[in-house]
C-alpha positions in Angstrom: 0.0 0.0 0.0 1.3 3.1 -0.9 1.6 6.2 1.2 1.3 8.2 -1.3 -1.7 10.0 -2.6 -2.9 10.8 -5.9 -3.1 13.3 -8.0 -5.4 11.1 -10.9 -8.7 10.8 -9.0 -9.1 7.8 -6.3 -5.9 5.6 -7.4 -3.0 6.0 -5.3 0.8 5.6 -7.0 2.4 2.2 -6.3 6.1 4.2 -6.6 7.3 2.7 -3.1 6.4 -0.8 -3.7 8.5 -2.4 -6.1 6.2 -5.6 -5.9 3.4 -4.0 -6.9 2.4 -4.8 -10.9 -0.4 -2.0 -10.9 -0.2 0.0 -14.2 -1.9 3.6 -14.6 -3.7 3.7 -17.5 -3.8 7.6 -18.7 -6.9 6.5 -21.1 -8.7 5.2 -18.3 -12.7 6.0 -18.5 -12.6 7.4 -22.1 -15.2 5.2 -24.1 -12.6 4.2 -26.8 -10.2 2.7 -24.2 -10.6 0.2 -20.8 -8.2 0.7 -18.3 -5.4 -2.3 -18.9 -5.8 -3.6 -15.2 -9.6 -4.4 -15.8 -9.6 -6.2 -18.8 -9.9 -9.7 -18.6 -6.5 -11.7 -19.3 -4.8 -8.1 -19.6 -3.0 -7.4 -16.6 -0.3 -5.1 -18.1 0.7 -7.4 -20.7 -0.3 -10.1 -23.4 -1.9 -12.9 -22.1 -0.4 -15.4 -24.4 3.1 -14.2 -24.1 2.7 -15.4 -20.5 2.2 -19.1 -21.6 3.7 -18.7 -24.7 7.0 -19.1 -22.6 5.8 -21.9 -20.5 8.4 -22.9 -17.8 10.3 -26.0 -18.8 13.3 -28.1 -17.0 15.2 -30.1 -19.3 17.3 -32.8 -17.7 19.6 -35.4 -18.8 19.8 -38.9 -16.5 22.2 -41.6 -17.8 18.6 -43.8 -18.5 16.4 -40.8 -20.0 16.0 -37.2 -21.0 13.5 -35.7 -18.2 11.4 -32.9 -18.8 9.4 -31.0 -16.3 6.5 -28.5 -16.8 4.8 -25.9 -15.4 1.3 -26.1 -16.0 -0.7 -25.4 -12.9 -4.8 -25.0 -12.7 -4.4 -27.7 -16.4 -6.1 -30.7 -16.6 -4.2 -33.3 -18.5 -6.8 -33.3 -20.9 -5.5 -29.1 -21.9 -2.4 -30.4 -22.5 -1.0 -32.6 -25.3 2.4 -34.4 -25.8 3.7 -35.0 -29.5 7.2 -36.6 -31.1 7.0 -35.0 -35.0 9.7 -35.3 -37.9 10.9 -38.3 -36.1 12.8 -35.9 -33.1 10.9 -33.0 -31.6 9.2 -33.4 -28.9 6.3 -30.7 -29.2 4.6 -29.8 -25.9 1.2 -27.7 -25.7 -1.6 -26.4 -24.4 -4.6 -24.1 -23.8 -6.1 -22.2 -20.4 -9.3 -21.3 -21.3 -10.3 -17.7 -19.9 -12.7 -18.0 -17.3 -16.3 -16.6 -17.8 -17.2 -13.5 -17.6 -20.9 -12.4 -16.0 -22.2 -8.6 -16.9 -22.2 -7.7 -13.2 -18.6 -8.9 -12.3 -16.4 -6.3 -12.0 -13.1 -7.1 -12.2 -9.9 -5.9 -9.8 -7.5 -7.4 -11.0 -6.4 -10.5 -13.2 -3.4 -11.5 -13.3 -3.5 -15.3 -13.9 -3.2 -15.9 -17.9 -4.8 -17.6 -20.3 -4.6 -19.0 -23.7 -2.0 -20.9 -25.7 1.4 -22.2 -25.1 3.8 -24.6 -27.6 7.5 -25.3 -26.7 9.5 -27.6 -29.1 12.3 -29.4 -28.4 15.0 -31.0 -30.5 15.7 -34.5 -29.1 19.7 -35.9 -29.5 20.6 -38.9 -31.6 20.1 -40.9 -28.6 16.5 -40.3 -27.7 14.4 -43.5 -27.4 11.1 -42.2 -29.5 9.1 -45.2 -28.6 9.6 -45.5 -25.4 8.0 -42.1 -24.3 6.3 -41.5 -21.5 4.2 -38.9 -19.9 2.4 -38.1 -16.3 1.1 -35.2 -14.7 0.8 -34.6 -10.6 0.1 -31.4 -8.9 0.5 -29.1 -11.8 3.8 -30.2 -13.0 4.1 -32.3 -16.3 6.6 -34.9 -16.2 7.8 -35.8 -20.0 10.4 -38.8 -19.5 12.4 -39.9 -23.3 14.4 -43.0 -22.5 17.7 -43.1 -24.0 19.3 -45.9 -26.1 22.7 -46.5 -27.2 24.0 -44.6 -29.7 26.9 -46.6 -31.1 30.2 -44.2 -30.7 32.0 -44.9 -33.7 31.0 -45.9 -37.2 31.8 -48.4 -39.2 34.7 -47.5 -41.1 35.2 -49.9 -44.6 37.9 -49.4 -46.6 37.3 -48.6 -50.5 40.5 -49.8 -53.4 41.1 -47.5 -55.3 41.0 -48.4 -59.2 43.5 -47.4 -61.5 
């Protein structure tokens, strides 16, 4: 809360909190413009950029590749797990916005909604059939068994004619 007062009508300046995210929109009751805090999936910024960059750990065991997601408030049926063009492993989504009702009025929103893809290029190594996905408490565990690769090929010798 900030101690100090406005000079914009009712909202008060956020300039000694460095946590707060609250945005003053100079536009804010014209009819052409909503204030950014108050619309819907707004909050200050684009909604899908927020997922667009879904959080992703990317580990390597010496019996799989491991990746962890980020997807909290997803049900595992919003979220879908793909191997394409034999090694990416394509991981995606969609939050659906939640309903709006004419007499809400909204204070804030800050939680986002809408799409998210991250692609990942799997190494020579990557088991494709073998892959296996769970989801617990919002996180979305993405395990790629590995298989040996062999470390050096075949070298045959050509004659040359002549």
């Amino acid at each position: 809360m900030s101690l100090i007062p406005s000079f914009f009508g009712n909202r008060r300046s956020n300039v000694l909190d460095p946590f707060s995210l609250d945005i003053w929109d100079p536009f804010e009751g014209f009819p052409f413009s909503g204030s950014v805090a108050d619309v819907p999936g707004a909050a200050g910024r684009d909604a899908s950029a927020a997922l667009a960059g879904a959080r992703i750990d990317w580990k390597e065991t010496p019996e799989a590749h491991i990746f962890k997601a980020d997807v909290p408030g997803l049900k595992k049926e919003e979220v879908k797990v793909e191997v394409e063009g034999g090694n990416i492993l394509q991981i995606s989504g969609e939050r659906s916005r939640e309903k709006e009702e004419k007499n809400d009025r909204w204070h804030r929103v800050e939680r986002s909604s809408g799409k998210f893809l991250r692609r990942f290029r799997l190494p020579e190594n990557a088991k494709l059939d073998g892959v296996k996905a769970g989801m617990e408490n919002g996180v979305l565990t993405v395990t790629v068994p590995k298989e040996e690769v062999k470390k050096k090929p075949d070298v045959k010798a050509i004659d040359i004619s002549g």
